[in-house]
N, CA and C atoms as a LAMMPS dump frame, in Angstrom:
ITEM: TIMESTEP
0
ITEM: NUMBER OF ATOMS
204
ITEM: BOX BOUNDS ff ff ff
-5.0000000000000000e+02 5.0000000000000000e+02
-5.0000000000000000e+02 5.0000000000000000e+02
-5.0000000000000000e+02 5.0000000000000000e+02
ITEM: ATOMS id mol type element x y z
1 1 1 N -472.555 50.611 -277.807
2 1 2 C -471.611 49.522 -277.628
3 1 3 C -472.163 48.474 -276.665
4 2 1 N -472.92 48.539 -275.371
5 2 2 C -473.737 47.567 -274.919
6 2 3 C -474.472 46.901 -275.567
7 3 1 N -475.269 46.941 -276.353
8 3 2 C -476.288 46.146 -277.126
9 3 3 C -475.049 45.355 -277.886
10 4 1 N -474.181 45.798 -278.522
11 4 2 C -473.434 44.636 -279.231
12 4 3 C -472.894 43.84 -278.269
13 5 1 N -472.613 43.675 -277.023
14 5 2 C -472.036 43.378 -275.913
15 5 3 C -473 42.487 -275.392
16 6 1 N -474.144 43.036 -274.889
17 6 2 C -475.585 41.817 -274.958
18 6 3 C -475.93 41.153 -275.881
19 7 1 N -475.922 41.82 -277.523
20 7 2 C -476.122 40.904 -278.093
21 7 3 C -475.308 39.39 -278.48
22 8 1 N -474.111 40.169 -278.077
23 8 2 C -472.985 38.631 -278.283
24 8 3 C -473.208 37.551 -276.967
25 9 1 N -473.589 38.19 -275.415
26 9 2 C -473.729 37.264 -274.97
27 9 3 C -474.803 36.326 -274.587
28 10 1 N -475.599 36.972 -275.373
29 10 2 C -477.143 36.096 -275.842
30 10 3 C -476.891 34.912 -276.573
31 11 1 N -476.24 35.566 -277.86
32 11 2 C -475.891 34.478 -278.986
33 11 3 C -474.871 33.86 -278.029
34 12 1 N -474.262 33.793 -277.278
35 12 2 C -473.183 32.821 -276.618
36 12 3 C -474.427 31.936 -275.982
37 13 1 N -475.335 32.281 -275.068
38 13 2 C -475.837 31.46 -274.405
39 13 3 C -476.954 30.373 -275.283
40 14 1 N -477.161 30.777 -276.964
41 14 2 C -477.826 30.226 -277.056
42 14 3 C -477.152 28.996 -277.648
43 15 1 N -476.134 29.467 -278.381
44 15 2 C -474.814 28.396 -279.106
45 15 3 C -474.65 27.57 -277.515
46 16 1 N -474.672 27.674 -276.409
47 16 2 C -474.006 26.585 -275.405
48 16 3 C -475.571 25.95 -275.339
49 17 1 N -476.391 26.209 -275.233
50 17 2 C -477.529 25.746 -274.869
51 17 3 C -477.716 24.341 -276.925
52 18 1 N -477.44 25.368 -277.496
53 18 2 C -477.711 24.293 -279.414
54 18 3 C -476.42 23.43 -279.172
55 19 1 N -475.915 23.112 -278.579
56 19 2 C -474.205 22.25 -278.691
57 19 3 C -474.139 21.636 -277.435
58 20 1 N -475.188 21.578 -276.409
59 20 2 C -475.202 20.919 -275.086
60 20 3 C -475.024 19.517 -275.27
61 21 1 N -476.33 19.104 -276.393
62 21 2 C -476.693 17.899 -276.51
63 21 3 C -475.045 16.991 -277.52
64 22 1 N -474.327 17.943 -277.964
65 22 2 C -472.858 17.099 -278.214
66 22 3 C -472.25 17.043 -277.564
67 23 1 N -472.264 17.877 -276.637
68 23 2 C -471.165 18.043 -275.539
69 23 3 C -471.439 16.378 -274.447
70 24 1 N -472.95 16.238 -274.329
71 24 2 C -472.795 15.128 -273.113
72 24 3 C -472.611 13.89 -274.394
73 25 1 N -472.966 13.902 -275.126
74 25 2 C -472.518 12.428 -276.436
75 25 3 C -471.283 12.085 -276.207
76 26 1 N -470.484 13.182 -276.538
77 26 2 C -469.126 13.103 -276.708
78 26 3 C -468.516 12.545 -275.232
79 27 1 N -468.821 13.144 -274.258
80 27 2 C -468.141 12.948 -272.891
81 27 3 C -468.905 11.641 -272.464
82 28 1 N -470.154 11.139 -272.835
83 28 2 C -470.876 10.026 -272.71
84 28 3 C -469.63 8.759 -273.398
85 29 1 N -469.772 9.414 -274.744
86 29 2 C -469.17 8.277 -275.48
87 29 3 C -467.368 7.957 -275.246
88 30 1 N -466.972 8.954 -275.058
89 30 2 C -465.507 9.068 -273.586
90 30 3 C -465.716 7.999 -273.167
91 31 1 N -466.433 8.532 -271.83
92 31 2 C -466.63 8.131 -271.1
93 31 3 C -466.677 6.337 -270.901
94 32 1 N -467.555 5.887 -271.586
95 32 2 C -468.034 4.317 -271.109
96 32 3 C -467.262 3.695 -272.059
97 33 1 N -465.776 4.19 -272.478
98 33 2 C -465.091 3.112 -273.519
99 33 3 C -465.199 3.047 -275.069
100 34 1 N -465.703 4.337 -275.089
101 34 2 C -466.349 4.106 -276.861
102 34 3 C -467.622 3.457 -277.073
103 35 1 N -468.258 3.042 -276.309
104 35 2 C -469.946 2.289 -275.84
105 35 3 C -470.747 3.025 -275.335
106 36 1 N -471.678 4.377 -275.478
107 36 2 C -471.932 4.684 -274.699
108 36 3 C -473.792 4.263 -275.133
109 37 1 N -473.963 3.517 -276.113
110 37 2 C -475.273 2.941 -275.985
111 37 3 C -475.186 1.386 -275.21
112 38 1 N -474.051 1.087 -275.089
113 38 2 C -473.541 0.009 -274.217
114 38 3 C -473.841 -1.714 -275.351
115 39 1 N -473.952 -2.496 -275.321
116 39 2 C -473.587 -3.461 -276.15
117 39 3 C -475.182 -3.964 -276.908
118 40 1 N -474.803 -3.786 -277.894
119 40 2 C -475.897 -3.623 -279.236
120 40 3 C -475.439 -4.627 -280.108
121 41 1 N -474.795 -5.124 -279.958
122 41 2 C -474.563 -6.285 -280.723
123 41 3 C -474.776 -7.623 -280.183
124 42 1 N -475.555 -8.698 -280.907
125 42 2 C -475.704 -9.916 -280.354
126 42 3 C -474.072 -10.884 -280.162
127 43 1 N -473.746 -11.82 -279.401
128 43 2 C -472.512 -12.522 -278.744
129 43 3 C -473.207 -13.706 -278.38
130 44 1 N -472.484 -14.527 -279.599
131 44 2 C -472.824 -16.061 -279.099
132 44 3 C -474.002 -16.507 -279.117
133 45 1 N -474.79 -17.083 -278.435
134 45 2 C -476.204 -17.761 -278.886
135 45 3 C -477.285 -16.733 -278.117
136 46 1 N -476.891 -15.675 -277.787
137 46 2 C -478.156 -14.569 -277.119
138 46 3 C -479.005 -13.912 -278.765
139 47 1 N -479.968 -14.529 -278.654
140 47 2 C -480.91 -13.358 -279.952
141 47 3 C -481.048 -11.86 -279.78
142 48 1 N -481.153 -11.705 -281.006
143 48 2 C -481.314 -9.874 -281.337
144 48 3 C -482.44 -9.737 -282.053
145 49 1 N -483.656 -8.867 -281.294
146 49 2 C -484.753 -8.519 -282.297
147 49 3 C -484.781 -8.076 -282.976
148 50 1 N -483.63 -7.091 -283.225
149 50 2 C -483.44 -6.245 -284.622
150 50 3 C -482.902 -7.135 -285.081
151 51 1 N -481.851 -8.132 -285.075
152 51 2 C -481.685 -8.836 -286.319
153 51 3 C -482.543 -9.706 -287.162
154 52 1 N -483.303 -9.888 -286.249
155 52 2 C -484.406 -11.14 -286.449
156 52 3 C -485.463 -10.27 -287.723
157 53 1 N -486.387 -9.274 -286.824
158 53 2 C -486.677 -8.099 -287.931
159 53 3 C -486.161 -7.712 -289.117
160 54 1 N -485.035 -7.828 -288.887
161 54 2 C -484.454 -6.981 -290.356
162 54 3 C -484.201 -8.531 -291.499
163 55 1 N -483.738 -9.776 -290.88
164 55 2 C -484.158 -10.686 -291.291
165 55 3 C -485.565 -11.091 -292.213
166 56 1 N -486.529 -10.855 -291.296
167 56 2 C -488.08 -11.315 -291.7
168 56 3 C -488.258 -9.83 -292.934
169 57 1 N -487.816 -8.856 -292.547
170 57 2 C -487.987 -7.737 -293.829
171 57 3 C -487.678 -8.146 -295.066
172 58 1 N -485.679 -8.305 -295.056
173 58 2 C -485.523 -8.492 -295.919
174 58 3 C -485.658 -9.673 -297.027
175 59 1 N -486.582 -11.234 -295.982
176 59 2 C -486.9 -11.67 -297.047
177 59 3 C -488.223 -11.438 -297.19
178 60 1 N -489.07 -10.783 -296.984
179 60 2 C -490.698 -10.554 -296.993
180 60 3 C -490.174 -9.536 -298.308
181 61 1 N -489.373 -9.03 -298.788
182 61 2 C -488.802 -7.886 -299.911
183 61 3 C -488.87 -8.73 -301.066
184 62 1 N -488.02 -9.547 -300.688
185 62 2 C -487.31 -10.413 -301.608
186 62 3 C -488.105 -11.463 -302.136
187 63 1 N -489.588 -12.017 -301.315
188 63 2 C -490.363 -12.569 -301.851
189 63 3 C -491.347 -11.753 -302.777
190 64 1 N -491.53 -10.698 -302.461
191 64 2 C -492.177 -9.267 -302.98
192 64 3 C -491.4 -9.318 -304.555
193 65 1 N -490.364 -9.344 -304.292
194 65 2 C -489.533 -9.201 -305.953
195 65 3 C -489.547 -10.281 -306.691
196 66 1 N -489.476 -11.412 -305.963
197 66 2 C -489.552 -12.546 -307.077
198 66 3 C -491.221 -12.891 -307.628
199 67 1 N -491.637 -12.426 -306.79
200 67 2 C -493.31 -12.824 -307.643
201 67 3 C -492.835 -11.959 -308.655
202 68 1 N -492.481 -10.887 -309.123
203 68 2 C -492.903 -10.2 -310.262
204 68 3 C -492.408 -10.686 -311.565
């Protein structure tokens, strides 16, 4: 009956240790208002390199398709 007793609280420690990394997301993302990568979106005349990028992609695609 010990070994099932160790073995459960092994598997406990390893389930808290595999579910850590949700645990601080969640209390992260709590936490700062629903923001917890904090403001990722461009506002008003400030540029965004990812938009700009995903811009220059999608027409570098789109010139890609019309040659054909």
């Amino acid at each position: 009956m010990g070994g099932v007793v160790e073995l459960w609280v092994v598997m406990l420690l390893i389930a808290a240790a595999a579910f850590a990394p949700l645990g601080y997301f969640i209390y992260t993302f709590t936490k700062a208002n629903a923001k917890p990568f904090g403001e990722i979106e461009p506002h008003g005349d400030s540029p965004s390199v990812v938009n700009d990028f995903a811009e220059k992609a999608i027409k570098y695609v789109q010139g890609l398709l019309g040659k054909k």
